[in-house]
The first five atom37 places (N, CA, C, CB, O) and aatype in JSON, in Angstrom:
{
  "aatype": [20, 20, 20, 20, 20, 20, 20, 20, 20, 20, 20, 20, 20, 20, 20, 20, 20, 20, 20, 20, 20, 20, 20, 20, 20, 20, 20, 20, 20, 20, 20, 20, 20, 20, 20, 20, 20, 20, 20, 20, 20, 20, 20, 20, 20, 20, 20, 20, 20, 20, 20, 20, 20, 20, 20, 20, 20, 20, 20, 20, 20, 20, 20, 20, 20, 20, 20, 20, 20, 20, 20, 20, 20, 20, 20, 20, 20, 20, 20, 20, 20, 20, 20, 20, 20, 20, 20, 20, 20, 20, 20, 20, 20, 20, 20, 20, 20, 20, 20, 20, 20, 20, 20, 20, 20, 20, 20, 20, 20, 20, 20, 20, 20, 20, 20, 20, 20, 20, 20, 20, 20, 20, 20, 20, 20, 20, 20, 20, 20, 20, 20, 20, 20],
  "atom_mask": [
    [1, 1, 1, 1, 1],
    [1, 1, 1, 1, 1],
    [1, 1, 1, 1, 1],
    [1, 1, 1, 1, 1],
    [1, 1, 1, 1, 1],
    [1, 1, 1, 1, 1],
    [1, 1, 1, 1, 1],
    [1, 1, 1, 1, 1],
    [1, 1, 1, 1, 1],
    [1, 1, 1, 1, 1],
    [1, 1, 1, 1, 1],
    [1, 1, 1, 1, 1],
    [1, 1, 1, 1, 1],
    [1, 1, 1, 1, 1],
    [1, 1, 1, 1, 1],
    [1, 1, 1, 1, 1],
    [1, 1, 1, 1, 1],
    [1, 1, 1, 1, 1],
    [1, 1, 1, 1, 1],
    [1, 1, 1, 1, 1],
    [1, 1, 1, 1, 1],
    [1, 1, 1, 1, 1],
    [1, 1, 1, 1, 1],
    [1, 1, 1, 1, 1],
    [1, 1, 1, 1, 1],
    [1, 1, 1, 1, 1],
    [1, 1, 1, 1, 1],
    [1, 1, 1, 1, 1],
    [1, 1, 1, 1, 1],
    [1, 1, 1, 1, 1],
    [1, 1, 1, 1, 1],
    [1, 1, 1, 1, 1],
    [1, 1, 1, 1, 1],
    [1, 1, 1, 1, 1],
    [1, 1, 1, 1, 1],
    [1, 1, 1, 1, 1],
    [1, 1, 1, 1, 1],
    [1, 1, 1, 1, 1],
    [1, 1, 1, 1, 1],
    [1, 1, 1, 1, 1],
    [1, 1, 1, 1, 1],
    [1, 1, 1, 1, 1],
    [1, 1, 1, 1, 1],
    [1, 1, 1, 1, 1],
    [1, 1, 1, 1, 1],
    [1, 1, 1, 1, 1],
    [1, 1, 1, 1, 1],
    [1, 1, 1, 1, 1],
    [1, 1, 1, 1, 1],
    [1, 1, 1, 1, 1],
    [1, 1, 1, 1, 1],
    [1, 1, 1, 1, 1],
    [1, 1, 1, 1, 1],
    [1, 1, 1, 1, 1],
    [1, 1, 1, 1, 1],
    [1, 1, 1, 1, 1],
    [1, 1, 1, 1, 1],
    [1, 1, 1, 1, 1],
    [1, 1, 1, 1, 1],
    [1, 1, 1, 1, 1],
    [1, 1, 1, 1, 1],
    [1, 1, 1, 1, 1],
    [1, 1, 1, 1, 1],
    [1, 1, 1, 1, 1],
    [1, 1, 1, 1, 1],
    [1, 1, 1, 1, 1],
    [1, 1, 1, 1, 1],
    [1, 1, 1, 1, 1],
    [1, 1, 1, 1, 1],
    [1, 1, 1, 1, 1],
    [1, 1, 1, 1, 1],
    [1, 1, 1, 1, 1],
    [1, 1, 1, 1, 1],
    [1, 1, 1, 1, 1],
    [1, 1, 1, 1, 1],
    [1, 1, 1, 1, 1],
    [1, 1, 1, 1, 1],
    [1, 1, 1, 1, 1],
    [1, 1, 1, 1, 1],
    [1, 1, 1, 1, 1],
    [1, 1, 1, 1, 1],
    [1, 1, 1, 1, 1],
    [1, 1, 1, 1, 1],
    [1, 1, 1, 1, 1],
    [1, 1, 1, 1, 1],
    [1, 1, 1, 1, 1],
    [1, 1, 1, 1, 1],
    [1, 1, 1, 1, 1],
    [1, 1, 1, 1, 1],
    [1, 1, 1, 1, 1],
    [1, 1, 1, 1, 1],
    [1, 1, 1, 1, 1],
    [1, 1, 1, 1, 1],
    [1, 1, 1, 1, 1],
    [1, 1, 1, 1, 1],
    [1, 1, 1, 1, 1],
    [1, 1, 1, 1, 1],
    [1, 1, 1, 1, 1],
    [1, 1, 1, 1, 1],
    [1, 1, 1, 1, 1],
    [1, 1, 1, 1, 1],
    [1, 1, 1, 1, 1],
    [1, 1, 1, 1, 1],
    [1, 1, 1, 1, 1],
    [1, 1, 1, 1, 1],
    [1, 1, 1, 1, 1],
    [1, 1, 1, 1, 1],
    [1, 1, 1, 1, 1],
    [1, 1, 1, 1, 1],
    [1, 1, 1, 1, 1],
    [1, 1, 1, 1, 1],
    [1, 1, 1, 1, 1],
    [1, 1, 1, 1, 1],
    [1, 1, 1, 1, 1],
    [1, 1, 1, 1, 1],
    [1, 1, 1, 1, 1],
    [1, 1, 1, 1, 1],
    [1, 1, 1, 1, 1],
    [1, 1, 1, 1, 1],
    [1, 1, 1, 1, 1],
    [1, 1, 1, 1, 1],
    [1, 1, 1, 1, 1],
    [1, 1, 1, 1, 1],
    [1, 1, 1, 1, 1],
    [1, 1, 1, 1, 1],
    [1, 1, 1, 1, 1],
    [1, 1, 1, 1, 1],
    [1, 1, 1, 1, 1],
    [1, 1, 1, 1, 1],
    [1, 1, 1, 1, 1],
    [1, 1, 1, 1, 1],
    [1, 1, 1, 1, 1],
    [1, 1, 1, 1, 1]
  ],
  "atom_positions": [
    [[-14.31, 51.39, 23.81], [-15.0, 50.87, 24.97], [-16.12, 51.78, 25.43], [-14.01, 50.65, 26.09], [-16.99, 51.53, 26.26]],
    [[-15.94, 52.89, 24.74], [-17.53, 53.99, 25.11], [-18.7, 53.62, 24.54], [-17.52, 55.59, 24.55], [-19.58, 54.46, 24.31]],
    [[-18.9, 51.92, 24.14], [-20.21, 51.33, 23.68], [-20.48, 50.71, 25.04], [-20.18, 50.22, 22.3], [-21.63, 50.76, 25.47]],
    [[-19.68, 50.23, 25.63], [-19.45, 49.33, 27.05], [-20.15, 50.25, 28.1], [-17.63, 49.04, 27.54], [-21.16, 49.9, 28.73]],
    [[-19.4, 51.67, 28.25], [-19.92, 52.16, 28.96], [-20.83, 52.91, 29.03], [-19.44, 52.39, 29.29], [-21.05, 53.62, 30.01]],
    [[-21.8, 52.87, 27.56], [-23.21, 53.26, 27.84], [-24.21, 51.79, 28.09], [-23.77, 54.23, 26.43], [-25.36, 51.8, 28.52]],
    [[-23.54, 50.75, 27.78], [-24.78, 49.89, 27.77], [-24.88, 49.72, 29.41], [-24.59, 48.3, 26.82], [-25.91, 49.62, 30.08]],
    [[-23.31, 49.73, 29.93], [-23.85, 49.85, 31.4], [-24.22, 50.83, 32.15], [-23.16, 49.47, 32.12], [-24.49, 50.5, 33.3]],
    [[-24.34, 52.08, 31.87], [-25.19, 53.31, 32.62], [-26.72, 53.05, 31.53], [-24.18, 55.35, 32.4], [-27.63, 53.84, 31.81]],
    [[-27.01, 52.17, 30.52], [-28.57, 51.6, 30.15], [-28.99, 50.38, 31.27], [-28.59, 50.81, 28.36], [-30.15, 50.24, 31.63]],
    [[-28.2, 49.79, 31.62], [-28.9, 49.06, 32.37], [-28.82, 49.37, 33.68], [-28.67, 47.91, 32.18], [-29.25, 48.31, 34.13]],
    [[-28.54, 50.15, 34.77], [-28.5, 50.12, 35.47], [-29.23, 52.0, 35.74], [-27.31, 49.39, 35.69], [-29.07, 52.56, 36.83]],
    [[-30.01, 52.72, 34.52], [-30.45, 53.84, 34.64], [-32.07, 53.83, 35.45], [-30.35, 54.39, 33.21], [-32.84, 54.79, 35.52]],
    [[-32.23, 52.57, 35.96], [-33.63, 52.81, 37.27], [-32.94, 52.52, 38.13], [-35.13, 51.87, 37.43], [-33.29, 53.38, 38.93]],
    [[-32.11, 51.92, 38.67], [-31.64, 51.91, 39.96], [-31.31, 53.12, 40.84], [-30.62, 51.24, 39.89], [-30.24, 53.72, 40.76]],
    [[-31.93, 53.32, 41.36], [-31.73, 54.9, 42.36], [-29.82, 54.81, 42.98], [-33.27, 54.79, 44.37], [-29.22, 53.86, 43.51]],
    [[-29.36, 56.13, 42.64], [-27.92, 56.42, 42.87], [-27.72, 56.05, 44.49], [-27.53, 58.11, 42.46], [-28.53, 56.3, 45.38]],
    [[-26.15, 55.24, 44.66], [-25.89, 54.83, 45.67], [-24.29, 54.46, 45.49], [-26.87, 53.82, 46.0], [-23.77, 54.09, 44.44]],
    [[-23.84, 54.59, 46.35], [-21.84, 54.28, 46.26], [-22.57, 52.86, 46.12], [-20.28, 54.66, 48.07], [-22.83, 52.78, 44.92]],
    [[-23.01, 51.7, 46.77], [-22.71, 50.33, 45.68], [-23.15, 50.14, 44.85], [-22.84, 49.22, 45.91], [-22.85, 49.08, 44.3]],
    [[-24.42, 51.26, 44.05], [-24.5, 51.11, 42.55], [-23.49, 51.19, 41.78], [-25.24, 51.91, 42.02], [-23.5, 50.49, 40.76]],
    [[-22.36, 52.03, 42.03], [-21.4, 52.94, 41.69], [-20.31, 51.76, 41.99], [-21.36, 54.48, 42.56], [-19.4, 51.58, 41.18]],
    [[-20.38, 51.22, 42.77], [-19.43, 49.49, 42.61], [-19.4, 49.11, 41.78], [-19.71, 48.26, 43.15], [-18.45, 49.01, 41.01]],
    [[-20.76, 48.69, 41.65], [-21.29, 47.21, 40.93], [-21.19, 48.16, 39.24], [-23.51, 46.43, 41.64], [-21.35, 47.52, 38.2]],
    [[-21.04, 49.02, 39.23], [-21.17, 49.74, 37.76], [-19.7, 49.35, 37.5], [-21.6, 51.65, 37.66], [-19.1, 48.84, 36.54]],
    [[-19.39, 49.73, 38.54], [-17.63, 49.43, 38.07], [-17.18, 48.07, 37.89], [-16.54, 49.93, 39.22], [-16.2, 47.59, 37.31]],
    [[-17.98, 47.64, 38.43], [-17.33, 46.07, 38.81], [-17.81, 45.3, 37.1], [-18.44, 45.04, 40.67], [-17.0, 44.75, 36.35]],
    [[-18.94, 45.43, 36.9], [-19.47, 45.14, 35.56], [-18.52, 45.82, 34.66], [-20.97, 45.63, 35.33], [-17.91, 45.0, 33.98]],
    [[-18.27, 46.76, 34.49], [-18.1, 47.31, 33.21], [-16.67, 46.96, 33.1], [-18.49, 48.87, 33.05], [-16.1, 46.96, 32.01]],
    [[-15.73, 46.51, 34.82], [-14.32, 45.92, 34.32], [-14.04, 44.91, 33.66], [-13.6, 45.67, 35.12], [-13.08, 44.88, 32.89]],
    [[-15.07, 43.64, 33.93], [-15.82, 42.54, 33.44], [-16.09, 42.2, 32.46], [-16.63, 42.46, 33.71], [-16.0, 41.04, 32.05]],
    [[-16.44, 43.08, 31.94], [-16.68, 43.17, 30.22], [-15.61, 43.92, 29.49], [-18.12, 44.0, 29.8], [-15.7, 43.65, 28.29]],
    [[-14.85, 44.56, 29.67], [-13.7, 45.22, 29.49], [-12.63, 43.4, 29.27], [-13.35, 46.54, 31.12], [-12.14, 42.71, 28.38]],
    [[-12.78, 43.43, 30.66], [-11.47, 42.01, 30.6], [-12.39, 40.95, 29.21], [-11.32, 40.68, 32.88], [-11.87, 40.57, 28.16]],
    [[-13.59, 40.74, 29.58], [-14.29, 39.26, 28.31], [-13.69, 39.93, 27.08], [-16.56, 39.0, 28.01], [-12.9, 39.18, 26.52]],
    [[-13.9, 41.7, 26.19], [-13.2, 41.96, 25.29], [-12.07, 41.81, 24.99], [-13.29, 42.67, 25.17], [-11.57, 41.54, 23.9]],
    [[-11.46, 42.04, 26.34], [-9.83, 41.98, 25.61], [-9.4, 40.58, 25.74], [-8.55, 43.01, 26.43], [-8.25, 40.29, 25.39]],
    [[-10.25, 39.62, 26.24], [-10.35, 38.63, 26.18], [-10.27, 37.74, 24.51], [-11.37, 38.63, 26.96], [-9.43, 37.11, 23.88]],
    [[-11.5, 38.12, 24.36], [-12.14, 37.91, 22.86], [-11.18, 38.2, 21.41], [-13.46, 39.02, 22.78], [-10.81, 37.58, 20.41]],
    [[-11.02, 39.71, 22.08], [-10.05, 40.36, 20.93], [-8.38, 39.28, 20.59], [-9.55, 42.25, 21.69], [-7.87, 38.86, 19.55]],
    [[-7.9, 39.14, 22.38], [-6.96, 37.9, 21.97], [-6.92, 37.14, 20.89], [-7.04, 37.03, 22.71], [-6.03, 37.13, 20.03]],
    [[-8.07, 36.39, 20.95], [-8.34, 35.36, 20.44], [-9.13, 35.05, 19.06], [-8.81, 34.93, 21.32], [-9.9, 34.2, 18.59]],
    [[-8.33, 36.55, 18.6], [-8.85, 36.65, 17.19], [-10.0, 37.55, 16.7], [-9.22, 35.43, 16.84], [-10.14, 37.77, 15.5]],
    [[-10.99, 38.17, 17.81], [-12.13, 38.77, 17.3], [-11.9, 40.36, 16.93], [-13.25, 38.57, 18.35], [-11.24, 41.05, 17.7]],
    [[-12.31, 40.77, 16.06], [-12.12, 41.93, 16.33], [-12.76, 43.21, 17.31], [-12.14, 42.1, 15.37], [-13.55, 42.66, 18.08]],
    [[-12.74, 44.68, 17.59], [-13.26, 44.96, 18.67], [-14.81, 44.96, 19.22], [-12.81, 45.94, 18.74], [-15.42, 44.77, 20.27]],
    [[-15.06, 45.27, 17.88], [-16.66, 45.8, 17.48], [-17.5, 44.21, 18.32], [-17.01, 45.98, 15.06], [-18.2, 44.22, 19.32]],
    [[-17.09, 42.97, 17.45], [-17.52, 42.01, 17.41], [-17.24, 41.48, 19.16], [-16.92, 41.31, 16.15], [-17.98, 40.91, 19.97]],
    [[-16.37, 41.78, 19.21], [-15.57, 41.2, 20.98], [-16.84, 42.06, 21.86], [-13.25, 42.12, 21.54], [-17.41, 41.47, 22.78]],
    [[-17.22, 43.52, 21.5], [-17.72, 44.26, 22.38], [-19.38, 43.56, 22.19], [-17.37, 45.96, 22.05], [-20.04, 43.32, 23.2]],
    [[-19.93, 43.3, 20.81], [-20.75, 42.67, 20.8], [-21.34, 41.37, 21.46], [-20.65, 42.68, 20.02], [-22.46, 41.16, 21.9]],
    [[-20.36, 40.67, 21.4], [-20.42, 39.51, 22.17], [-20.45, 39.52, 23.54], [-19.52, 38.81, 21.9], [-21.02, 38.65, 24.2]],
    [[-19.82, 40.52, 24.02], [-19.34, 40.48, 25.45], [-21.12, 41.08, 26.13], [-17.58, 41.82, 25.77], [-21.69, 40.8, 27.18]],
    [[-21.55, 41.96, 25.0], [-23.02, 42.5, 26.15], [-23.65, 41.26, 25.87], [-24.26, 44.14, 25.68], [-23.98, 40.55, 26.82]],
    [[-23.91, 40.79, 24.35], [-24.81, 39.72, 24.57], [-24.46, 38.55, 25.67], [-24.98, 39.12, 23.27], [-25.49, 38.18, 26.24]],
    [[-23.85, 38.21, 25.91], [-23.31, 36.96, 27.01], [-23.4, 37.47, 28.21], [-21.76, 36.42, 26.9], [-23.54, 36.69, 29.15]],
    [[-23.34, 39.03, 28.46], [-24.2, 39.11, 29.91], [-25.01, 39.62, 30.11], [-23.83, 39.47, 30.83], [-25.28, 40.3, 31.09]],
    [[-25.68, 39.36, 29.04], [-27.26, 39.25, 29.3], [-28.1, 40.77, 29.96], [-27.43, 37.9, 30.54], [-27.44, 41.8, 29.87]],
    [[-29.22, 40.85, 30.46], [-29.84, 41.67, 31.56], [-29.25, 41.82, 33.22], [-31.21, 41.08, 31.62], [-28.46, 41.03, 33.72]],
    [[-29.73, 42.8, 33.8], [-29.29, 43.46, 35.01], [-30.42, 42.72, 36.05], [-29.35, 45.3, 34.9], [-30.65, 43.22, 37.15]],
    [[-30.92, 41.79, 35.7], [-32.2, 41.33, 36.74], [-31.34, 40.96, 38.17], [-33.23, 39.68, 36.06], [-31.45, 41.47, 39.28]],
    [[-30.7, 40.21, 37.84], [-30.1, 39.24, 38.73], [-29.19, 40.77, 39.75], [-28.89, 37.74, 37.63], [-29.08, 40.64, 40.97]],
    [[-28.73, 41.84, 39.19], [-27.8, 42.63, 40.05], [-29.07, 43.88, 40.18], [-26.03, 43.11, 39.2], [-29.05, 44.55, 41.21]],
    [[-29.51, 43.99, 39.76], [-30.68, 45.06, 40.38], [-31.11, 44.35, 41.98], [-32.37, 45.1, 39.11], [-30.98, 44.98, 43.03]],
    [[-31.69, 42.79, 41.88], [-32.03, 42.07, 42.7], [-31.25, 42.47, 43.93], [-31.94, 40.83, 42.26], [-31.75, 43.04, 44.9]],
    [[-29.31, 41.96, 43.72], [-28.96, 41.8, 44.64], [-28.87, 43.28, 45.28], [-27.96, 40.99, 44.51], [-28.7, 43.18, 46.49]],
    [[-28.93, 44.91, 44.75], [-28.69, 45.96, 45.37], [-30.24, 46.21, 46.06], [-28.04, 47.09, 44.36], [-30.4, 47.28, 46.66]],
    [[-31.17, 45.42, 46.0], [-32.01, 45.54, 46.01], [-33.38, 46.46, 45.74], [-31.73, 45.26, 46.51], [-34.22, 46.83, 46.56]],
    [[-33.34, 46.67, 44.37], [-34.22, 47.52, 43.42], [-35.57, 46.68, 43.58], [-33.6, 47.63, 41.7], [-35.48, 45.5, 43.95]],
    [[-36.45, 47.08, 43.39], [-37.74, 47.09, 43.33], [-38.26, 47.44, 41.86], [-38.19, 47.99, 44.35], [-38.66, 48.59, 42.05]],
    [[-38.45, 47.23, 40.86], [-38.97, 48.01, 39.96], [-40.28, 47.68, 39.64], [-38.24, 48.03, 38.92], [-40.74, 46.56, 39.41]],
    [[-40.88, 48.86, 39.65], [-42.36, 48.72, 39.59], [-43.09, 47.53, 38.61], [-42.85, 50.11, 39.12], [-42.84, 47.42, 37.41]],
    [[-43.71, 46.96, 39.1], [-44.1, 45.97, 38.16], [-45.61, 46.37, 37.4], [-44.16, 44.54, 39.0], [-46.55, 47.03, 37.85]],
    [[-45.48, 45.87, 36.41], [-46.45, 46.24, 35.26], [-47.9, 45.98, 35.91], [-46.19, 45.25, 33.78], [-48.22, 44.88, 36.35]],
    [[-48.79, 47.2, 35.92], [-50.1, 46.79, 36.05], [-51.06, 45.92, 34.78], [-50.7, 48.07, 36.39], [-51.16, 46.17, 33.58]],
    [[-51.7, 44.79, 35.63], [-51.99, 44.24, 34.28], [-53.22, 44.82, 33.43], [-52.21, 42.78, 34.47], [-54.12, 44.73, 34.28]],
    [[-53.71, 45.26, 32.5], [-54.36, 46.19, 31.86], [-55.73, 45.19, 30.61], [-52.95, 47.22, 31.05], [-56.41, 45.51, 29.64]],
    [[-55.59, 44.38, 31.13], [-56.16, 43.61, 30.12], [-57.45, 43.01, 29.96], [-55.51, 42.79, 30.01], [-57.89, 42.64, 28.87]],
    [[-58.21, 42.88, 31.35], [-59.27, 42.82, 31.68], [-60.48, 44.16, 31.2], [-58.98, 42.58, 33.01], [-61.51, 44.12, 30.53]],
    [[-59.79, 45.26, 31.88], [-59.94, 46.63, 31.34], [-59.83, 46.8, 29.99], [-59.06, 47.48, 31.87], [-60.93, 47.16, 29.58]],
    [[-59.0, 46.71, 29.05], [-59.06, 46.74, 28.05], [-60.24, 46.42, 27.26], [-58.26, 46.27, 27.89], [-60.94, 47.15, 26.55]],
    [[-60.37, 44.44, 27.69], [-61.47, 44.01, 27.39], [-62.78, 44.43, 27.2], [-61.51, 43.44, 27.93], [-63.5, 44.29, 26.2]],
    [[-63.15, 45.25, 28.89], [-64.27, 45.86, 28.96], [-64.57, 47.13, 28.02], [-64.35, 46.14, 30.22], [-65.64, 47.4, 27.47]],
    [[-63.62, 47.7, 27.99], [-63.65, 49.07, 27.19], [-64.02, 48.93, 25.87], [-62.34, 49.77, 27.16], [-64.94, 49.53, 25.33]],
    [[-63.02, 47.83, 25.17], [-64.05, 47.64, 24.06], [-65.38, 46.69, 23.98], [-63.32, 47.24, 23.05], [-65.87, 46.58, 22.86]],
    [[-65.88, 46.13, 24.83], [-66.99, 45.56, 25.06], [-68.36, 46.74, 24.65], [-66.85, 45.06, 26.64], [-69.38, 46.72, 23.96]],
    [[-67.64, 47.69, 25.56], [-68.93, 49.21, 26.07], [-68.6, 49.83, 24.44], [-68.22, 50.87, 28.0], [-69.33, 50.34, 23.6]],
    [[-67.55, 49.6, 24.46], [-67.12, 50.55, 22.91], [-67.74, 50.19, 22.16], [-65.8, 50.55, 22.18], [-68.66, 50.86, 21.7]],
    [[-67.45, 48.87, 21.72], [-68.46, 48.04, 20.54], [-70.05, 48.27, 20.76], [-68.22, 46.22, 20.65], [-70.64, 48.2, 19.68]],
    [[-70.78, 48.47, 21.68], [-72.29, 48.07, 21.76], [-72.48, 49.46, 21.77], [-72.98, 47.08, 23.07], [-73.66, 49.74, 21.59]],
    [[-71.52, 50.73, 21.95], [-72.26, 51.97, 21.6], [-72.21, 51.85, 20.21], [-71.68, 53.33, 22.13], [-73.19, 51.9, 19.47]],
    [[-70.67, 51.66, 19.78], [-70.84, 51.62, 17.97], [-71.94, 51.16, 17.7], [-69.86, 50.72, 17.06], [-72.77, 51.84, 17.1]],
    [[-72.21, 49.86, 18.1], [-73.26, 49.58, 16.82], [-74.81, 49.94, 17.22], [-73.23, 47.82, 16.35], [-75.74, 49.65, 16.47]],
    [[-74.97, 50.51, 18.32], [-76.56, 51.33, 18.88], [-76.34, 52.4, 18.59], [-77.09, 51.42, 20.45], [-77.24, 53.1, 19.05]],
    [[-75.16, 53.36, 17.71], [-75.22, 53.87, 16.99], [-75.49, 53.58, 15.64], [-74.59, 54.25, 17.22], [-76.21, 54.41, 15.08]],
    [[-75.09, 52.63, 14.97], [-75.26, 51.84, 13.68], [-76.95, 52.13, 13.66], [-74.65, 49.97, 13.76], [-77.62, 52.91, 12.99]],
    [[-77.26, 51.29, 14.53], [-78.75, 50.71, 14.54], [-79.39, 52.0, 14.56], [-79.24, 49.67, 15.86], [-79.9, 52.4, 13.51]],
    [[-79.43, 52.67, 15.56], [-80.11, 54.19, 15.5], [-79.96, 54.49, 14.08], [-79.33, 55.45, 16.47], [-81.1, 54.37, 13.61]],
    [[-79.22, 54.78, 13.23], [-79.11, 55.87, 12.02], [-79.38, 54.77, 11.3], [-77.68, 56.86, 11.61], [-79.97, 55.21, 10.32]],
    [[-79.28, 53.22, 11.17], [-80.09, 52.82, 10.35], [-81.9, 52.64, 10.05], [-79.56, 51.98, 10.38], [-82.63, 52.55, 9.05]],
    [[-82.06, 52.64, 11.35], [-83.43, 52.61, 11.41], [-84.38, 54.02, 11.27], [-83.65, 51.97, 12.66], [-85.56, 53.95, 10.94]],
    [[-83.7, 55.3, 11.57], [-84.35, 56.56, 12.08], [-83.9, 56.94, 10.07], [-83.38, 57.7, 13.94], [-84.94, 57.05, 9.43]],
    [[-82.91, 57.08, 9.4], [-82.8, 57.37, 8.14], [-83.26, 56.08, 7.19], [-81.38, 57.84, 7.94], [-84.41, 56.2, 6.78]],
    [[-82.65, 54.99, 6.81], [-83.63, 54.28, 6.0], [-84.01, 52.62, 6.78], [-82.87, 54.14, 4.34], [-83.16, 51.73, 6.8]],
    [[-85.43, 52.44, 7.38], [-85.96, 51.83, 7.78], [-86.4, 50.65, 7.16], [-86.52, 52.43, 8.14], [-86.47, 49.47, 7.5]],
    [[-86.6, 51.11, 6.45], [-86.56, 49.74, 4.98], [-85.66, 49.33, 4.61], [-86.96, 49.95, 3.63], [-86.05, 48.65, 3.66]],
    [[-84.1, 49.19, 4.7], [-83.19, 48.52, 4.11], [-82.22, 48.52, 5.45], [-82.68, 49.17, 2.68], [-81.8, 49.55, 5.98]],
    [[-81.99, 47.31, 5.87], [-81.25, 47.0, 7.48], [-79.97, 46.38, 6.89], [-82.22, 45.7, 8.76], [-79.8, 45.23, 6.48]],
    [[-79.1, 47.42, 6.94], [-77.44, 47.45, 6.7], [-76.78, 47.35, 7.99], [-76.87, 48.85, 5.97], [-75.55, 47.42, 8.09]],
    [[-77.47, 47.21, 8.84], [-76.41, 47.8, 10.68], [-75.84, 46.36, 10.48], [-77.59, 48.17, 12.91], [-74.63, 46.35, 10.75]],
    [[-76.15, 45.54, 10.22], [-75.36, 44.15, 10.17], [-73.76, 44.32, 10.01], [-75.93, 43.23, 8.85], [-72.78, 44.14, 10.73]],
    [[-74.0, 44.77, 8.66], [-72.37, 44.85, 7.72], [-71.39, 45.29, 8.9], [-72.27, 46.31, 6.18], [-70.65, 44.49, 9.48]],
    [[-71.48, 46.52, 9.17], [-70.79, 47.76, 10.49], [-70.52, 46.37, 11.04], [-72.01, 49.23, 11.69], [-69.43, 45.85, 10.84]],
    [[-71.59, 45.69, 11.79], [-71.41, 44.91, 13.26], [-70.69, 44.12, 13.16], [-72.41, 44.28, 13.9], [-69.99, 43.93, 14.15]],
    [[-70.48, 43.34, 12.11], [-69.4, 42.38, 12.02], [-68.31, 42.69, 11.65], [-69.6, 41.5, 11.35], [-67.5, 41.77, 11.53]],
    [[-67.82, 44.17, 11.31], [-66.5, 44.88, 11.87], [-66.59, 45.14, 12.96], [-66.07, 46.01, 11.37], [-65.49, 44.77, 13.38]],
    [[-67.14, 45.55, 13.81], [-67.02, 45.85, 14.68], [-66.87, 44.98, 16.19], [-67.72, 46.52, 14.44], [-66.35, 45.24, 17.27]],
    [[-67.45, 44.1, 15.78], [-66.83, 42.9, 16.85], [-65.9, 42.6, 16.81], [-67.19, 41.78, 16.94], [-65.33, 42.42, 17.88]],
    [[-65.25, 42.39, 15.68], [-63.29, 41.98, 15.87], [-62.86, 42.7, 17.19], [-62.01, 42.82, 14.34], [-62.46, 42.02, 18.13]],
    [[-62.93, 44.07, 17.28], [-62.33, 44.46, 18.71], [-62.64, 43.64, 19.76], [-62.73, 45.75, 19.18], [-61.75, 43.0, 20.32]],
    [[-63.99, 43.57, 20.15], [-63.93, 43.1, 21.53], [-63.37, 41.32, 21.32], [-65.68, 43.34, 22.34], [-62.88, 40.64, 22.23]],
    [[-63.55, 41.0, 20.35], [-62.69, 39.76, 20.06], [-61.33, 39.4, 20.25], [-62.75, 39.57, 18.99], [-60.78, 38.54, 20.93]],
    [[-60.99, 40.12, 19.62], [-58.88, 40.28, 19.55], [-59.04, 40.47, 21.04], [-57.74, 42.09, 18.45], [-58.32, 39.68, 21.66]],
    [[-59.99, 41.53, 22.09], [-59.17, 41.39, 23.32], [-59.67, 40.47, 24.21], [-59.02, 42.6, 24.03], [-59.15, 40.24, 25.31]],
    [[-60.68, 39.91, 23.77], [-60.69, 38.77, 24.6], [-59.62, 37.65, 24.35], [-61.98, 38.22, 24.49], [-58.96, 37.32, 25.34]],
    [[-59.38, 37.08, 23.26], [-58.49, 36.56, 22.96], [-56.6, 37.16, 23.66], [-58.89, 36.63, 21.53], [-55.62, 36.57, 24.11]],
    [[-56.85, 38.13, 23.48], [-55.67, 38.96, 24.38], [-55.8, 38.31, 25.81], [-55.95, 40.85, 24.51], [-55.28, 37.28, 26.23]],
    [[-56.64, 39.21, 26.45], [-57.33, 38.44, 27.83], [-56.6, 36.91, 28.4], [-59.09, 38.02, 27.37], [-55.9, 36.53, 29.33]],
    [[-57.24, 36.37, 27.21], [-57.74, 34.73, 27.43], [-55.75, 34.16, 27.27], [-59.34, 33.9, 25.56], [-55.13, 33.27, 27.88]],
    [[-55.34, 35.06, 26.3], [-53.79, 34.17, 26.88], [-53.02, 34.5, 27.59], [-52.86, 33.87, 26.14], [-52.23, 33.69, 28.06]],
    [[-52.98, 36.04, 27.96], [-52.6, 36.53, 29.27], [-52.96, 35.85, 30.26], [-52.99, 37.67, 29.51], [-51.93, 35.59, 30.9]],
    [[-53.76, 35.45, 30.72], [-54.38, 34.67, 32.1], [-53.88, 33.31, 31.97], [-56.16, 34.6, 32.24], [-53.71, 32.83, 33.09]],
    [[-53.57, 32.45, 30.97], [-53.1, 31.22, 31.02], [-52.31, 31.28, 31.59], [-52.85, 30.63, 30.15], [-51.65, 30.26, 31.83]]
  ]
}
């Protein structure tokens, strides 16, 4: 059962320490204790009983909620992203262009580069564009 009782000090390791974290830790982990020996009854063996028992309860959303955790929510980064390679891409290739034109002026290769080099700001617009849907 010392698989049990790390998955529940994993899910419950942002919740800031508190006697009803320290409940609800207990209260879960008896919970899943009883669904194993539950399981095991009924034919499973332990490994598989202990397996089953985390998958079927799932994530801590719902009991973080009720102790009332806050967890920082993800800044969204993607707009930014976008831009960065926007500025990124147009130095690359005004670098391209510079060293093609200042070394051989007669033969205009900056093309080739540029159409690698747009995939970036592409992929993140496309990033962008389904994030926001």
């Amino acid at each position: 059962m010392k698989q049990l009782t790390q998955h529940v000090q994993a899910l419950f390791k942002d919740v800031p320490d508190s006697e009803q974290k320290e409940a609800v830790k207990q209260e879960v982990l008896q919970n899943m204790e009883e669904k194993v020996w539950d399981l095991m009854e009924q034919g499973k063996n332990e490994e598989d009983a202990i397996n089953k028992a985390i998958v079927e309860f799932g994530d801590a959303s719902d009991l973080t909620n009720e102790l009332g955790v806050r967890l920082p929510v993800k800044k969204d980064t993607t707009k930014l992203n976008l831009w960065y390679s926007i500025w990124g891409s147009s130095l690359i290739i005004a670098l391209f262009i510079f060293i093609n034109f200042y070394y051989t002026p007669d033969v205009i290769w900056f093309v080739y580069p540029t159409f690698a080099v747009l995939w970036w700001p592409l992929s993140m617009y496309f990033y962008w564009k389904r994030n926001n849907d």
